[in-house]
C-alpha positions as CSV (number, residue, x, y, z in Angstrom):
1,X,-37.7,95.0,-204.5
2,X,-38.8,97.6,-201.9
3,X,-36.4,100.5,-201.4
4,X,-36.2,98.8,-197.6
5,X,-34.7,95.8,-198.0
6,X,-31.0,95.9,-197.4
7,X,-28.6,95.8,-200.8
8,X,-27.5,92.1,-201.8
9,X,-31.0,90.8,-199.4
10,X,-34.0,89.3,-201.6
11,X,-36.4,85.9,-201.7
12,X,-37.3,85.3,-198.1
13,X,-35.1,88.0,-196.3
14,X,-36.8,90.5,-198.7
15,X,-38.9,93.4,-196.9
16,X,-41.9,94.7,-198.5
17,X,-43.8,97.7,-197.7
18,X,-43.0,101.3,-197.4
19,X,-43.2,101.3,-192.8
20,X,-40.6,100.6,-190.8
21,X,-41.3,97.8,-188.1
22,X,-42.1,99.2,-184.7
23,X,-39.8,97.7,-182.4
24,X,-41.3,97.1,-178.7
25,X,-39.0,98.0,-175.2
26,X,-39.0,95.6,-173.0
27,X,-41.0,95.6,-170.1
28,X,-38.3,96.4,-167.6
29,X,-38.3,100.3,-167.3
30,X,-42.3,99.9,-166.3
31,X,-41.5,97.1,-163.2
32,X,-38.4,99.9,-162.1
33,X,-41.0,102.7,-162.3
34,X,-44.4,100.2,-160.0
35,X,-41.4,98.8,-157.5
36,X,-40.2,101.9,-157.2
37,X,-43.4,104.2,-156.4
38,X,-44.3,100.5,-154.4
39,X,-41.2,101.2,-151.9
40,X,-41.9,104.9,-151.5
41,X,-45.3,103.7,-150.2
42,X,-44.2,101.1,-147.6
43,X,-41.2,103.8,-146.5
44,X,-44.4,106.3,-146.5
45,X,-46.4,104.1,-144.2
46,X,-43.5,103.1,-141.6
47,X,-42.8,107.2,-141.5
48,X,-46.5,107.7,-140.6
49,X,-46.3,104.4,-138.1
50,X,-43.3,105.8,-136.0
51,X,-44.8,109.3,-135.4
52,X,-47.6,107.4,-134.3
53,X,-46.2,105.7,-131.7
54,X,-43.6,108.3,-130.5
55,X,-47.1,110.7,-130.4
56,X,-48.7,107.7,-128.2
57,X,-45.6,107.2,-125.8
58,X,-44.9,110.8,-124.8
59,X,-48.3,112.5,-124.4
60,X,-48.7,113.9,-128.1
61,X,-47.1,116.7,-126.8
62,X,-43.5,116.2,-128.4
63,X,-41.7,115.8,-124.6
64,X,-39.4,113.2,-124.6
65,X,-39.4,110.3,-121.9
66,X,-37.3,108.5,-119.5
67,X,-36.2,104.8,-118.7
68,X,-38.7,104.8,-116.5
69,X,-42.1,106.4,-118.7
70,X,-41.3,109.7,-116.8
71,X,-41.5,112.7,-118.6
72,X,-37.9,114.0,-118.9
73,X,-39.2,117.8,-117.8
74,X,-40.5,117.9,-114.4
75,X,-42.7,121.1,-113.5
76,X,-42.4,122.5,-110.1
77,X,-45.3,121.8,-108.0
78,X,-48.1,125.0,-107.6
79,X,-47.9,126.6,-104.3
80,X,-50.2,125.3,-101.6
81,X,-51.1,127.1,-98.4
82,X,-49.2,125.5,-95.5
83,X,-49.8,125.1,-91.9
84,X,-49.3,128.6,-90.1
85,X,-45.2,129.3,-89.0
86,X,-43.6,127.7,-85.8
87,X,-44.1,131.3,-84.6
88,X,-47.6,131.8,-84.9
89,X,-48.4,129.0,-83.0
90,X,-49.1,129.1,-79.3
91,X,-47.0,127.0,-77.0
92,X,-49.0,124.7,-74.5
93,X,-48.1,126.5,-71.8
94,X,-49.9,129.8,-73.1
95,X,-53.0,127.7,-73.5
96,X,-55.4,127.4,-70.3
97,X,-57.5,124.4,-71.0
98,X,-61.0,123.9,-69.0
99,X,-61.7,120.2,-68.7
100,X,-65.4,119.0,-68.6
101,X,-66.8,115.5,-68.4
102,X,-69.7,114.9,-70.4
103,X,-69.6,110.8,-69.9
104,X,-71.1,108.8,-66.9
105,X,-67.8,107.9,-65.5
106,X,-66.8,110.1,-62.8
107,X,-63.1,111.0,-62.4
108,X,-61.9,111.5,-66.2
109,X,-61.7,115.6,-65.7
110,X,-59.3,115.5,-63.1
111,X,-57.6,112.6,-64.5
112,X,-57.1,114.1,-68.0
113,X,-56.2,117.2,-66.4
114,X,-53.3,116.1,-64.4
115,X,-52.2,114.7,-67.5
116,X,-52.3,117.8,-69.6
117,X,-50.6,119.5,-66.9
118,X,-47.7,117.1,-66.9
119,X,-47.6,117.9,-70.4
120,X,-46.6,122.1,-70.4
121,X,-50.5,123.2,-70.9
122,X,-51.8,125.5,-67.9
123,X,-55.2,124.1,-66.8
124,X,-58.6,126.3,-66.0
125,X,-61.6,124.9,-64.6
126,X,-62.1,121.3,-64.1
127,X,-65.9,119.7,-63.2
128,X,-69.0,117.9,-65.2
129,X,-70.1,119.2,-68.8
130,X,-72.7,122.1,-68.7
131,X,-76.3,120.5,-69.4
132,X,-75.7,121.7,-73.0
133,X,-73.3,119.0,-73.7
134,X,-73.8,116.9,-70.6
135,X,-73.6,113.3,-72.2
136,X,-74.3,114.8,-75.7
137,X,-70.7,114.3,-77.6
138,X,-70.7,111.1,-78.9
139,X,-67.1,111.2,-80.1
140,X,-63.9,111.4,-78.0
141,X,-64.2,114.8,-76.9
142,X,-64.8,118.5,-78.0
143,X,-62.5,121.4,-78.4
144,X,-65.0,124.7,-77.9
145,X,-63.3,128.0,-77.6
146,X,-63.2,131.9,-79.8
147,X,-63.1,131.8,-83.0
148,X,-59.8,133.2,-82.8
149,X,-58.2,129.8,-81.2
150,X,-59.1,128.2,-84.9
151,X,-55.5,130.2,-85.6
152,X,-53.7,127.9,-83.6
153,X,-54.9,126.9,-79.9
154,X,-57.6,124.2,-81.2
155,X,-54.6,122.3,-83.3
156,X,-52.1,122.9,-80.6
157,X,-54.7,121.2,-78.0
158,X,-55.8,118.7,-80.8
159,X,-52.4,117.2,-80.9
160,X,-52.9,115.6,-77.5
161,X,-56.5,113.8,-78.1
162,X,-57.2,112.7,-82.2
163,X,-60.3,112.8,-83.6
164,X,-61.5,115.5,-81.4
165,X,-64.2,117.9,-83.1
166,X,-63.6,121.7,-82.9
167,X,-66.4,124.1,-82.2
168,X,-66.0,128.0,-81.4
169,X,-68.7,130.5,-78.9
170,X,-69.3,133.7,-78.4
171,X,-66.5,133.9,-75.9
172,X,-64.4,137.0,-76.2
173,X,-61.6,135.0,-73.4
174,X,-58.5,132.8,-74.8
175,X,-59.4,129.8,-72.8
176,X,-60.2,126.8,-74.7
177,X,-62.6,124.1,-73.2
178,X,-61.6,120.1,-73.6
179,X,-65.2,118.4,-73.2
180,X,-64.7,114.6,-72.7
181,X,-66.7,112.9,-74.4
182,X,-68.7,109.3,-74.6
183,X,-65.6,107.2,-76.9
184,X,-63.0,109.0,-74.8
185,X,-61.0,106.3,-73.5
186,X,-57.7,108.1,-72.4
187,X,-55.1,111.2,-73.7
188,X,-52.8,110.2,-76.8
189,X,-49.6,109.0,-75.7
190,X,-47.1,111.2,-74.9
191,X,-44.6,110.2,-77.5
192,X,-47.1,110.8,-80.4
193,X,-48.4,113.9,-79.0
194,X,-45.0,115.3,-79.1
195,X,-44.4,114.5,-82.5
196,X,-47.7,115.9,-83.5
197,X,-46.7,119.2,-82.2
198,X,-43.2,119.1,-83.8
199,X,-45.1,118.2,-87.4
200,X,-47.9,120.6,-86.2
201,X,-44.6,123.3,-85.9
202,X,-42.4,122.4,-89.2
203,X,-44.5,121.4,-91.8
204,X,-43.3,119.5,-94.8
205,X,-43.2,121.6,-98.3
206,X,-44.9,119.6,-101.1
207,X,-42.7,117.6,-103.4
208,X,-42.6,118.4,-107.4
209,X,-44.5,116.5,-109.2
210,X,-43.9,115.6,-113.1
């Protein structure tokens, strides 16, 4: 009998050999250890997933957002260069317009002179276009004066006929000339030229953007 088997055990329950027999774990502890490292992968993955997304929705630049997609900090806008003060601007009756007709049609200097009369702006010379523009402005007219009424007297004047070009001389006098030209067809009305001029004299500031 082998010094293993049990005391009273023999025939069939009788152990021979000098080893003990290796007993096997199940295979539970190994599926804990795979499901286990399996979850921390999936949890790993979803982690990396939501960064994504929050990265995609706010810019990748970690500022949160609003219902709306707006970004929740809002950046003052840079400063522009705005219109010159209410102060700087010449009234209409400091202004001496000169009124030329470059067009075929005969009357529209006085006509257009009257009007800008009516309307507070002191008024110069009125006659036909010298043979250097004499039916050679194609648009609705031209606004030719110093360069220094580009400060104020050319937008002042502009409000009262749009689309008008601008074009400065050698003059060294503050007179501006209004040459009509060939699309002229008659003064802006009254009502919007007045609300030119008050625009023209408060401008808006520019609005944040975010």
């Amino acid at each position: 009998m082998s010094m293993l088997t049990p005391p009273g055990m023999g025939g069939k329950y009788r152990i021979t050999g000098d080893v003990y027999p290796r007993m096997r774990r199940p295979h539970r502890r190994r599926r804990i250890v795979l499901g286990a490292a399996a979850g921390a992968l999936v949890l790993g993955a979803a982690g990396w997933g939501t960064l994504q997304l929050i990265d995609v929705f706010t810019g990748g630049d970690g500022r949160t957002t609003t219902a709306a997609g707006k970004q929740a900090d809002c950046k003052p806008a840079p400063q522009v260069t705005v219109p010159p003060p209410a102060a700087a601007l010449p009234k209409p009756g400091q202004i001496t317009v000169n009124v030329y007709n470059a067009t075929p049609r005969a009357g529209l200097a006085k006509t257009t002179a009257d009007e800008l009369k009516k309307r507070g702006f002191a008024i110069g010379k009125v006659g036909n276009a010298p043979a250097a523009y004499d039916k050679k402005v194609p648009g609705a007219g031209m606004l030719l004066g110093a360069p220094g009424a580009a400060k104020g007297g050319f937008s002042v004047l502009g409000t009262q006929l749009k689309g008008a070009t601008t074009k400065v001389d050698a003059r060294t006098t503050a007179d501006i000339d209004l040459i009509i030209g060939t699309a002229f067809k008659t003064l802006d009305p009254k009502a919007a030229a007045d609300a030119a001029l008050v625009a023209l004299a408060k401008p808006k500031p520019a609005a944040a953007r975010c």
